[in-house]
C-alpha positions as CSV (number, residue, x, y, z in Angstrom):
1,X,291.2,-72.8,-76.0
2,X,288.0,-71.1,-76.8
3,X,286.6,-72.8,-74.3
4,X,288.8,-71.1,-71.6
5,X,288.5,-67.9,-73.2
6,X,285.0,-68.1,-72.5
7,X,285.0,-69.3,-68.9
8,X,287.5,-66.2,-67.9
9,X,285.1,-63.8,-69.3
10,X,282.1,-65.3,-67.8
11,X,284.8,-65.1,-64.2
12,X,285.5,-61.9,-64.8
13,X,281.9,-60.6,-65.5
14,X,280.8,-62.4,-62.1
15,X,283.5,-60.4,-60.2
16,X,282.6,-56.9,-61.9
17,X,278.6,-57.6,-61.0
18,X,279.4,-58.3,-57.6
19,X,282.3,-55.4,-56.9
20,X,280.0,-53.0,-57.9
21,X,277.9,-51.7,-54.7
22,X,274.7,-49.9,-55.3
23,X,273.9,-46.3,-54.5
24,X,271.0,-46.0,-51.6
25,X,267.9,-44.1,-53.1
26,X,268.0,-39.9,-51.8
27,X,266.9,-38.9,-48.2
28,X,263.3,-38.4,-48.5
29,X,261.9,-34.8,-47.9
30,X,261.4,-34.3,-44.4
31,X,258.9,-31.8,-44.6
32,X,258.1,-28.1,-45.7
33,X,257.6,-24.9,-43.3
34,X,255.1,-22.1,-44.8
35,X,254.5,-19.2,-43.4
36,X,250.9,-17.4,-43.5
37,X,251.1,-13.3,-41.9
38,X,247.3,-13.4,-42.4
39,X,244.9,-11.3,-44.9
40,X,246.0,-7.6,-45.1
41,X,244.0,-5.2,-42.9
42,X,242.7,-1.5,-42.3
43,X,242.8,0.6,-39.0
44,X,242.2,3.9,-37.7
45,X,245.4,5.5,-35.5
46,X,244.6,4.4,-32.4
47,X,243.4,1.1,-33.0
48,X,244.9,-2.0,-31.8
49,X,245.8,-4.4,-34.7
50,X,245.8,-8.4,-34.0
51,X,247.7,-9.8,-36.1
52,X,247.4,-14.1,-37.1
53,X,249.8,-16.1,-38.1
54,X,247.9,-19.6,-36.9
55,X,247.3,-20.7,-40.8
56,X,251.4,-21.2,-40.8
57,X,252.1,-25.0,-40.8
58,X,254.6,-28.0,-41.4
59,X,254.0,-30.2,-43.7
60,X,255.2,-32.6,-41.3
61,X,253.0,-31.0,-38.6
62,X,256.6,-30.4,-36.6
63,X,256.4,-27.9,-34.0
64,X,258.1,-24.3,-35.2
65,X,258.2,-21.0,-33.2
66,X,257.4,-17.4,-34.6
67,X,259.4,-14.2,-34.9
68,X,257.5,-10.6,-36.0
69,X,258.8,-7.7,-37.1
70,X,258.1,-4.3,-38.3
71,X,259.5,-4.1,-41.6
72,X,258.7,-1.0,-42.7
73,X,256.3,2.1,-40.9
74,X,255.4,5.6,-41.5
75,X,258.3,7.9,-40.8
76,X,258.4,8.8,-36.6
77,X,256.2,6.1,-36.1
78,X,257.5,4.5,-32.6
79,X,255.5,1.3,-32.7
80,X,256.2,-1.6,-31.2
81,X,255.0,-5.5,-31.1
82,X,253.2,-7.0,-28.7
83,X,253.8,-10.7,-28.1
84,X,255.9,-11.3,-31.2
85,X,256.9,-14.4,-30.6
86,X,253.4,-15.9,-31.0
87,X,251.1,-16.3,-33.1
88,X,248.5,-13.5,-33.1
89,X,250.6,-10.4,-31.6
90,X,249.4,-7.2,-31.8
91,X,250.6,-3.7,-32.1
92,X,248.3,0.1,-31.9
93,X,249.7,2.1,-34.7
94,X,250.8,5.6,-34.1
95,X,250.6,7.5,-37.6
96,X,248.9,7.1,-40.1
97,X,250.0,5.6,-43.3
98,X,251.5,1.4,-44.4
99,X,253.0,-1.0,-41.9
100,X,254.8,-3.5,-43.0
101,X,254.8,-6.2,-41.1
102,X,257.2,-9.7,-41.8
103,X,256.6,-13.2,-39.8
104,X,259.5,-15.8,-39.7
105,X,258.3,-19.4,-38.7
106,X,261.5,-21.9,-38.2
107,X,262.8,-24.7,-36.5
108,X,265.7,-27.0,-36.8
109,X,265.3,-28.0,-40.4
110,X,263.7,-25.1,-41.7
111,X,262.2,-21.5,-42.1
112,X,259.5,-19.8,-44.0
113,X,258.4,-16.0,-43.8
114,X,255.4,-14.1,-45.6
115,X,254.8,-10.2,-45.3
116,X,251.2,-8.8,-44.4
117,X,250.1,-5.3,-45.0
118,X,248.4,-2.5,-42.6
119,X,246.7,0.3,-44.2
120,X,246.1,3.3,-41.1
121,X,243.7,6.1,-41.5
122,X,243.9,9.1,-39.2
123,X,241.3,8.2,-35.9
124,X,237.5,9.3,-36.4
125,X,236.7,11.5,-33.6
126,X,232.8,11.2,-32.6
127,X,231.7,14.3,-31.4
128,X,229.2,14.7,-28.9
129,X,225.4,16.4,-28.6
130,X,225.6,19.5,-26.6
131,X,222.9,17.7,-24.2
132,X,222.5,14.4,-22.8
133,X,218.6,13.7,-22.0
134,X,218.9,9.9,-21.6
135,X,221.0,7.2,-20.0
136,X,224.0,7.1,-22.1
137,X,227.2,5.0,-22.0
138,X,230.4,6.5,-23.9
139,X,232.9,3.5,-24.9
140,X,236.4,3.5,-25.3
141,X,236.7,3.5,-29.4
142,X,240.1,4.1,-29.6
143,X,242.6,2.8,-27.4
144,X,245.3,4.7,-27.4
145,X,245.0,7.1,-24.5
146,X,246.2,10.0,-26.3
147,X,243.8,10.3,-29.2
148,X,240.0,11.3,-27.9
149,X,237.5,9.2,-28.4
150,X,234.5,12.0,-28.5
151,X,235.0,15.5,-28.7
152,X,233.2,18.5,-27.4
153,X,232.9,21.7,-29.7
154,X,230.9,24.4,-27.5
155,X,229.4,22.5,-24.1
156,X,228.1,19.4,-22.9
157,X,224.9,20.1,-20.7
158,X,224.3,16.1,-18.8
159,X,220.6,15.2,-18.2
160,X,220.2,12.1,-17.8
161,X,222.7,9.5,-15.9
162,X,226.2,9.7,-17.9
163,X,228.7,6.6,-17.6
164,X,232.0,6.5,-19.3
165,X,234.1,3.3,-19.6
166,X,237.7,2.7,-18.8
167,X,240.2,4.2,-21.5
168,X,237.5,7.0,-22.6
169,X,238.8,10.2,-23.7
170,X,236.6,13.5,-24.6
171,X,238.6,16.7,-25.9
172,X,237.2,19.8,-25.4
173,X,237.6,22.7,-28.2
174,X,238.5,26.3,-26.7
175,X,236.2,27.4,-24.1
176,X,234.3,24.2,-24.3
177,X,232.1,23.3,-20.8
178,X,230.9,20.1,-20.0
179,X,227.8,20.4,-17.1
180,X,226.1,17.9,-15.6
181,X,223.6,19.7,-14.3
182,X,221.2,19.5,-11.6
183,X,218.3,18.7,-14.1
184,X,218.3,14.7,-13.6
185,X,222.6,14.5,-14.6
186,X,224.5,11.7,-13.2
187,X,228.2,11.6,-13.8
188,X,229.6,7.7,-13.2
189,X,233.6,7.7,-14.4
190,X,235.6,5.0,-13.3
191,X,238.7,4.3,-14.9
192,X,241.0,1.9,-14.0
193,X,244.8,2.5,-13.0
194,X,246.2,1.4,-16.3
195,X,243.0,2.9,-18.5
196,X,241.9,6.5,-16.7
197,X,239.3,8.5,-18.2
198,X,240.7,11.9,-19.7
199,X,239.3,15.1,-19.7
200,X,241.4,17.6,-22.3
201,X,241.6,20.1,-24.2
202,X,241.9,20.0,-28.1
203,X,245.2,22.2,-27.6
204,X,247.2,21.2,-24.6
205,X,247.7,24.6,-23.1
206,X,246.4,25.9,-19.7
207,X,243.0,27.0,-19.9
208,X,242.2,26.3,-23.3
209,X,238.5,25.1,-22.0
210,X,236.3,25.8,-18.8
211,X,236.7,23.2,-17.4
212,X,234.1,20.0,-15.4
213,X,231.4,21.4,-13.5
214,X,228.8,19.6,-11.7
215,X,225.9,21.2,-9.8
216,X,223.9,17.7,-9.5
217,X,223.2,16.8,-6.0
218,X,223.0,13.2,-6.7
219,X,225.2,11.0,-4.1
220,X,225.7,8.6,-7.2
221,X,228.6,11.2,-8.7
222,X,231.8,9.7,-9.4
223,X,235.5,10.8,-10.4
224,X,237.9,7.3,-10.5
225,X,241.4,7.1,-11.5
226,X,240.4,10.4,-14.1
227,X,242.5,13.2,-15.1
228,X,241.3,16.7,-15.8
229,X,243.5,18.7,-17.6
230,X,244.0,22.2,-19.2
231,X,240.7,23.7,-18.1
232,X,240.2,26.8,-16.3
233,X,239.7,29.1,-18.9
234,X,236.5,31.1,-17.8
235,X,234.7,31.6,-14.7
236,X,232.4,28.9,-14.2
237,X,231.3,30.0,-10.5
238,X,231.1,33.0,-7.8
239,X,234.4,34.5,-10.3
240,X,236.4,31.8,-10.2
241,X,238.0,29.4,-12.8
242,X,238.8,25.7,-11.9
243,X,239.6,22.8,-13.9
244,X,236.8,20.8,-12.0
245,X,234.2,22.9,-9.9
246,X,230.8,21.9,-7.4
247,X,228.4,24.4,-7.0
248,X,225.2,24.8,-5.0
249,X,224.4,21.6,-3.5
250,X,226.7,19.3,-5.3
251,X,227.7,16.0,-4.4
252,X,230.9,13.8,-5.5
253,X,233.4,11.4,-4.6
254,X,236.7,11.4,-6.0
255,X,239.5,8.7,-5.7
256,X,242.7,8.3,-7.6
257,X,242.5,11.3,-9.8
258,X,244.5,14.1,-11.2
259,X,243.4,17.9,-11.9
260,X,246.3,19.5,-13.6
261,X,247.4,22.5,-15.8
262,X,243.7,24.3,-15.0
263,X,244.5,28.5,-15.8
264,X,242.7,28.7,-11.8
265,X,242.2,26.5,-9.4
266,X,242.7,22.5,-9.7
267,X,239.2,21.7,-7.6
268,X,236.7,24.3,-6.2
269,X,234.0,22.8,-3.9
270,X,231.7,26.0,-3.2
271,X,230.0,26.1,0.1
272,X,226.8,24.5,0.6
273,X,228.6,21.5,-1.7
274,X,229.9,17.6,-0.3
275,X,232.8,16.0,-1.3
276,X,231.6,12.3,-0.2
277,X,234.8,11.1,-0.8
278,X,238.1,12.1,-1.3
279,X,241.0,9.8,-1.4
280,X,244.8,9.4,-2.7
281,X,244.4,12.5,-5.7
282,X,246.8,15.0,-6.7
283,X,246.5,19.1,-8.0
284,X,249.8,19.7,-10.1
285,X,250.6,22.7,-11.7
286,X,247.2,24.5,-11.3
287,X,247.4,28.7,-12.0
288,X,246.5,29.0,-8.3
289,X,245.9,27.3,-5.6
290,X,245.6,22.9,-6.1
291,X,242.1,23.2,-4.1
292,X,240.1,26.4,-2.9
293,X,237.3,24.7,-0.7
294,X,234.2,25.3,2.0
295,X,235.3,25.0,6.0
296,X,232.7,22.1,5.3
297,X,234.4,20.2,3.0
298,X,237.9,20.4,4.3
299,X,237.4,17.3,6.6
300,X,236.7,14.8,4.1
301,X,240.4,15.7,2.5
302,X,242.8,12.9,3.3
303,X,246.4,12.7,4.0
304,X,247.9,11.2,0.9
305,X,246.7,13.8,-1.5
306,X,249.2,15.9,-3.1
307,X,248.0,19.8,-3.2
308,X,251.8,21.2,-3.5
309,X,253.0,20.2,-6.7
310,X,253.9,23.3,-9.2
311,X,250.7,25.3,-8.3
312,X,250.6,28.9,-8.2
313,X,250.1,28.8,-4.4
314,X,250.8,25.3,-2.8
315,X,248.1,25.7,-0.1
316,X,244.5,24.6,0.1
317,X,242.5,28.0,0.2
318,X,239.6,27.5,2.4
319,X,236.8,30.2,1.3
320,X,234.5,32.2,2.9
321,X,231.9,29.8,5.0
322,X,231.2,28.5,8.4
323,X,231.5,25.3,10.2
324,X,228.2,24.3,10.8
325,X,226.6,21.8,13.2
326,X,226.1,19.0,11.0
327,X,228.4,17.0,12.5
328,X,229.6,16.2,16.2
329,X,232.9,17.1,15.4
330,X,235.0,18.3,12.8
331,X,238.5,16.9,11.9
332,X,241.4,19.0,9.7
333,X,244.3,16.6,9.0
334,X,247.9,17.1,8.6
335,X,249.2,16.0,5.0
336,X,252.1,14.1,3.9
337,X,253.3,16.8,1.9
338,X,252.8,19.4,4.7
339,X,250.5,21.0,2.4
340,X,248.8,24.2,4.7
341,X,245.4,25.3,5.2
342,X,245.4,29.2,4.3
343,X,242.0,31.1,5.9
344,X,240.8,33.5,3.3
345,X,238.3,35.5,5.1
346,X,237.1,35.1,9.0
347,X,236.4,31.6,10.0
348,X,233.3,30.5,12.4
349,X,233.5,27.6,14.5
350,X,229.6,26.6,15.3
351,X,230.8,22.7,15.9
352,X,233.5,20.6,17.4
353,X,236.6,21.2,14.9
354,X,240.0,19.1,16.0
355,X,243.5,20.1,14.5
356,X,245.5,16.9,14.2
357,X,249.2,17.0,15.1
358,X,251.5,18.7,12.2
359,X,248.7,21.0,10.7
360,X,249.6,24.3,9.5
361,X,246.6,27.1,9.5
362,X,247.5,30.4,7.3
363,X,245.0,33.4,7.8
364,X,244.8,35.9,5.6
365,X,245.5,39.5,6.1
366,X,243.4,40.9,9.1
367,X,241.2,37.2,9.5
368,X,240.3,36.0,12.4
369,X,238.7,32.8,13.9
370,X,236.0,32.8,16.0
371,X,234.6,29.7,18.1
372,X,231.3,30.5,19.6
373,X,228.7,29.1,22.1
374,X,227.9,26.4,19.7
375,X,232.0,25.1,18.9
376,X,234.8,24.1,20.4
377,X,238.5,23.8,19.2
378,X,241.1,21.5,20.3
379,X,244.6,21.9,19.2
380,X,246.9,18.8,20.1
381,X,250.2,18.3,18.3
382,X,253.0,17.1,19.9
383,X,256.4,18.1,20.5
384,X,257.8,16.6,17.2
385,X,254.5,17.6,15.1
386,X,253.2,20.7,16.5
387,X,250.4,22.2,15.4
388,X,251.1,26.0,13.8
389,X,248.9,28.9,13.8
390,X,250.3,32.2,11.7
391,X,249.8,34.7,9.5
392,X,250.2,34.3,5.7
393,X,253.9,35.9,6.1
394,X,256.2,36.2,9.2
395,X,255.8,39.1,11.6
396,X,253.8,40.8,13.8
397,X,250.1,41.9,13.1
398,X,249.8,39.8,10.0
399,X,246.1,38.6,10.9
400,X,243.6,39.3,13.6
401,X,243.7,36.9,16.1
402,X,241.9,33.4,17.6
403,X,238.9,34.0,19.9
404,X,236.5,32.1,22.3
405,X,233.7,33.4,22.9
406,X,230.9,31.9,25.1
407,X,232.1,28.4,24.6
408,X,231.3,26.4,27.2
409,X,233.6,23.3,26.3
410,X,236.1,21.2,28.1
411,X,237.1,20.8,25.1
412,X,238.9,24.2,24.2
413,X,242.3,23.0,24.5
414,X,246.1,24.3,22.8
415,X,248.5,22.3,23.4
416,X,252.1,22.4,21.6
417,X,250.6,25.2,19.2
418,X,253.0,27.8,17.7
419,X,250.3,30.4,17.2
420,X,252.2,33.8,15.6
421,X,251.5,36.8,14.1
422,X,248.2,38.1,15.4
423,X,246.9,41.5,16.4
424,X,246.5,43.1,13.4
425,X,243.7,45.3,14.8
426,X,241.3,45.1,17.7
427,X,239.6,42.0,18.4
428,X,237.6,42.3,21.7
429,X,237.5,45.4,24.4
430,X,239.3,47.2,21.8
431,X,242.6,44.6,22.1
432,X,244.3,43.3,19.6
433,X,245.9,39.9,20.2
434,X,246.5,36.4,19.2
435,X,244.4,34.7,21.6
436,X,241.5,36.2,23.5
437,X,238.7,34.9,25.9
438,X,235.6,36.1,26.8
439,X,232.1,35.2,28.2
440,X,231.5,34.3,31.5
441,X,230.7,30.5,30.0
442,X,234.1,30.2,28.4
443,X,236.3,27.0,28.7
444,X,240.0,27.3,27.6
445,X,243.7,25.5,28.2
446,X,246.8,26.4,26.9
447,X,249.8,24.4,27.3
448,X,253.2,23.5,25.8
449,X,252.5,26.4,23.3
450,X,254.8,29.4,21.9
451,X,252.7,32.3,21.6
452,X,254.7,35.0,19.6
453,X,255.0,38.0,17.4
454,X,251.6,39.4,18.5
455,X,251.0,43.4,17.4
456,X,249.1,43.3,21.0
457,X,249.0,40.5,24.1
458,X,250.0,37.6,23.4
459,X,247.0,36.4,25.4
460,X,244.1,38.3,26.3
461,X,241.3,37.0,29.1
462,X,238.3,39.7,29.6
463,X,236.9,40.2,33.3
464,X,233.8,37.7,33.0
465,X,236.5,35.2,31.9
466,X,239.2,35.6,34.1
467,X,238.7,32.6,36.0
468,X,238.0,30.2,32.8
469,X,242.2,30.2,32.2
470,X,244.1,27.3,33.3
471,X,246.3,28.3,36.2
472,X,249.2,27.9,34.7
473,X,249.3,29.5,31.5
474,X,251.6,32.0,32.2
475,X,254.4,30.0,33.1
476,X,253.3,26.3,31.2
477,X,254.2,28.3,27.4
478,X,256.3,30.0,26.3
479,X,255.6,34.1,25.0
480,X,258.0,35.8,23.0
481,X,258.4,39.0,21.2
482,X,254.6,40.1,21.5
483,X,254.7,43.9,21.2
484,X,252.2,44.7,24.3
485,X,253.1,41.7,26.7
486,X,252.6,38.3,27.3
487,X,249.7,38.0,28.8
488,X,246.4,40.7,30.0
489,X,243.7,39.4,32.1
490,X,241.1,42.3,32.8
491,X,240.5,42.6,36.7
């Protein structure tokens, strides 16, 4: 009996050994994400800030993306990240003061974040040597385009060859002047669409400095994808202000560029001085006139430049001067913005000058134009683009009249012209009129024209030129409203 008591214990341990399963050892750990933000920095406003993350890891070595984000900033502060879902993004703080700035690395198991801090000082502003006497290269320092890089206190007098990088900025304090003279200055400034080169004032008011102005002759003078603003604030040449100015013999191109908010002009190119090139710039809201240049320089001015935005007068003034003979032939061209040419003071034509279809010539009370025995003019417009020829306001006798004199030419030749508004006084054998011819020598067509509002003749032939006239003139245009007649050829 003890026996079998034994045996059914020994049975019933067996079965309680064997129903009892074991429990599987825990899931091992399956690594650990820890995010690095990187060593705390300092910056100046301005600067930009690359941030790195790449010390982040998995212990696994899994892959894991990032997230940044600004966790705290000064208050007003608008920045924003760059690239924040990498590892090294960046941002250009905009105040001064702590940024805050949180990094979350995760992926399907996971997540980790860790917090670095920006310190931002106010931008050190370099200011600049009132004279440049060797080759000198400015950097961009600061990167945002709205805090200068260099400022100028009283004037900047360049001496030497001057280059400023992309992105540069230079601030001018009230009635500031930067020069670069005829004394051995260069200016080379070529920005780039998305990084011009500014030229400012310290306050951003019309006027608030004198503005650029460069008497150096040198053909090496450069203005690319630059902006000029708020100078104009004294009178920098022959009495009058300009937010960039060329005097005496000056030479520049310009491409790209913006003159605006200048208390006078936006550009004055003085006569005797070249614009080499002039392409795709724009005058905005300039005191008067976008561009008050020589007769000379108005042929290098090209159709897609904007001169009627917000000026004072939206007209390119051209000043007193002469078309000389250093060229074969002169060509004026019609803009995109219909922008006229307003005369300022009587006009000589000593070369070939060309009015393309759809320009607009102003003159100026009591102006006339004069092409001698050493010019020619040919007006062609078309019957959709004519060429117009007027006073600076409607009516009679607002400006003196057009004359050929002694130009032997073939080339003399109106045709769909509106020329108005003439007569204002006497403009040969005591006439007053908006056309006349004289000289024996003269050459001269008119056709398809309107010839109107004259305080005189419409037309006006003296008795050595009466047989220079095409044939036709009288009944080949049309004359209206001219207060003496249409047409008076002396016999």
């Amino acid at each position: 009996m003890l026996i079998n008591k034994i045996l059914v214990a020994a049975i019933a341990a067996t079965v309680l050994v064997s129903g009892c399963k074991k429990e599987p050892d825990p899931t091992p750990t399956t690594g650990t994400l820890t995010a690095d933000a990187g060593i705390n920095q300092t910056a100046q406003v301005g600067a930009t800030v690359t941030l790195d993350g790449s010390a982040s890891k998995d212990s696994e070595n899994q892959p894991f993306t990032y997230q940044w984000v600004v966790a705290q900033k000064p208050t007003s502060s608008t920045v924003v990240l760059r690239n924040a879902t990498t590892a090294k993004p960046s941002f250009m703080p905009d105040l001064a003061g702590e940024y805050e700035i949180e990094v979350t690395i995760s992926n399907s198991k996971a997540s980790s974040k860790d917090k670095v801090i920006i310190m931002v000082t106010p931008a050190l502003v370099s200011p600049l040597k009132e004279q440049i006497v060797e080759t000198t290269v400015l950097e961009d320092r600061i990167e945002d385009p709205t805090v200068p890089d260099y400022v100028v206190d009283k004037k900047l007098d360049v001496k030497a060859q001057l280059t400023l990088k992309p992105g540069v900025v230079i601030a001018f304090a009230r009635d500031a002047q930067f020069n670069v003279t005829n004394d051995g200055g260069i200016l080379i400034a070529k920005g780039e669409a998305d990084r011009k080169i500014r030229f400012v004032g310290k306050e951003a008011v019309k006027g608030s400095w004198q503005g650029l102005w460069i008497s150096s002759e040198s053909s090496a003078n450069v203005l690319e994808n630059v902006e000029i603003l708020h100078g104009g604030g004294r009178e920098v040449y022959l009495s009058a202000k300009a937010g960039l100015t060329l005097s005496g013999k000056a030479q520049l191109s310009i491409k790209n560029s913006l003159v605006s908010q200048s208390a006078g002009y936006g550009l004055h190119a003085g006569d005797g001085s070249t614009l080499r090139e002039f392409t795709t710039n724009t005058f905005s809201n300039n005191t008067e006139s976008g561009a008050y240049v020589s007769a000379d320089n108005v042929k290098t001015l090209d159709s897609l430049s904007v001169f009627s935005s917000n000026n004072g007068r939206n007209v390119i003034e051209v000043l007193k001067s002469t078309l000389s003979t250093k060229t074969t032939e002169t060509v004026w061209k019609g803009f995109a913005d219909k922008t006229p040419y307003r005369i300022l003071t009587n006009l000589g034509v000593q070369t070939g000058l060309r009015l393309n279809p759809g320009v607009t010539l102003q003159l100026s009370n009591d102006v006339s134009i004069l092409v001698d025995s050493k010019g020619y003019l040919t007006a062609v417009g078309t019957a959709t683009k004519p060429i117009t020829i007027s006073g600076v306001d409607a009516g009679a006798g607002q400006w003196r009249g057009l004359h050929f004199s002694y130009s032997a030419s073939l080339s003399n030749k109106l045709d769909y012209v509106n020329i108005s508004g003439g007569g204002s006084s006497q403009l040969v054998s005591g006439q007053k009129t908006n056309i006349a011819i004289s000289g024996s020598t003269t050459r001269f067509s008119i056709k398809n024209s309107i010839i109107s509002q004259s305080a005189g003749y419409g037309l006006f032939v003296t008795y050595e030129a009466r047989n220079q006239l095409n044939a036709d003139a009288a009944t080949a245009n049309k004359f209206e409203n001219n207060v003496q007649g249409s047409i008076l050829i002396e016999k």
